[in-house]
C-alpha positions in Angstrom: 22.9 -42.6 -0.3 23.5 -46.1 -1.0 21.9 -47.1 -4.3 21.5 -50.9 -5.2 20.2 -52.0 -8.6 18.7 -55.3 -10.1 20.6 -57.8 -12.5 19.0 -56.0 -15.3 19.3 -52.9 -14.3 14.9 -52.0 -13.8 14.8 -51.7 -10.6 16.7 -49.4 -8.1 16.5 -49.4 -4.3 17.8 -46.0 -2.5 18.5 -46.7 1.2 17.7 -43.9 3.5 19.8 -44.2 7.1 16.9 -45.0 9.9 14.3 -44.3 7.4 12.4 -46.0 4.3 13.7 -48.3 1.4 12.9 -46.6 -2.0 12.4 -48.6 -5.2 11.8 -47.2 -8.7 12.0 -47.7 -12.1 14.8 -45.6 -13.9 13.0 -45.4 -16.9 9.8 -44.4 -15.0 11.6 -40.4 -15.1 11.1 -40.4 -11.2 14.1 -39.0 -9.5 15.6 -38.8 -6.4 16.1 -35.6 -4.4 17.9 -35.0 -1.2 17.0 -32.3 1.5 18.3 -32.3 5.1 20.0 -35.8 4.5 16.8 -37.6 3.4 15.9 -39.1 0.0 12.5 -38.7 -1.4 11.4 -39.6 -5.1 10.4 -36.8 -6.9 7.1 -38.2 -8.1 6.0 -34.7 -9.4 9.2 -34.7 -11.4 9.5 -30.8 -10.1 13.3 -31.3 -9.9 12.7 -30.3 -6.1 10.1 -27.7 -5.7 8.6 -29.3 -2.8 7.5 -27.8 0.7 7.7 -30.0 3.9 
């Protein structure tokens, strides 16, 4: 995962290989989980107890 963040540190963008760009707010409590070497934000904030 390559993870870049702003100046300031608000705003993070997750690079997924040959997929999507994701941007979030750290303090927002949206995390980032990993299946099958994919990122996804956890916008439930399950910590991962998602179905695909």
């Amino acid at each position: 995962m390559e993870k870049k963040s702003s100046k300031d540190g608000k705003f993070v963008v997750v690079e997924n290989k040959n997929g999507p760009a994701l941007g979030f707010c750290p303090d927002s409590g949206v995390e980032i989980l990993e299946r099958d070497g994919c990122y996804f934000k956890d916008l439930a904030k399950t910590g991962g107890a998602f179905a695909l």
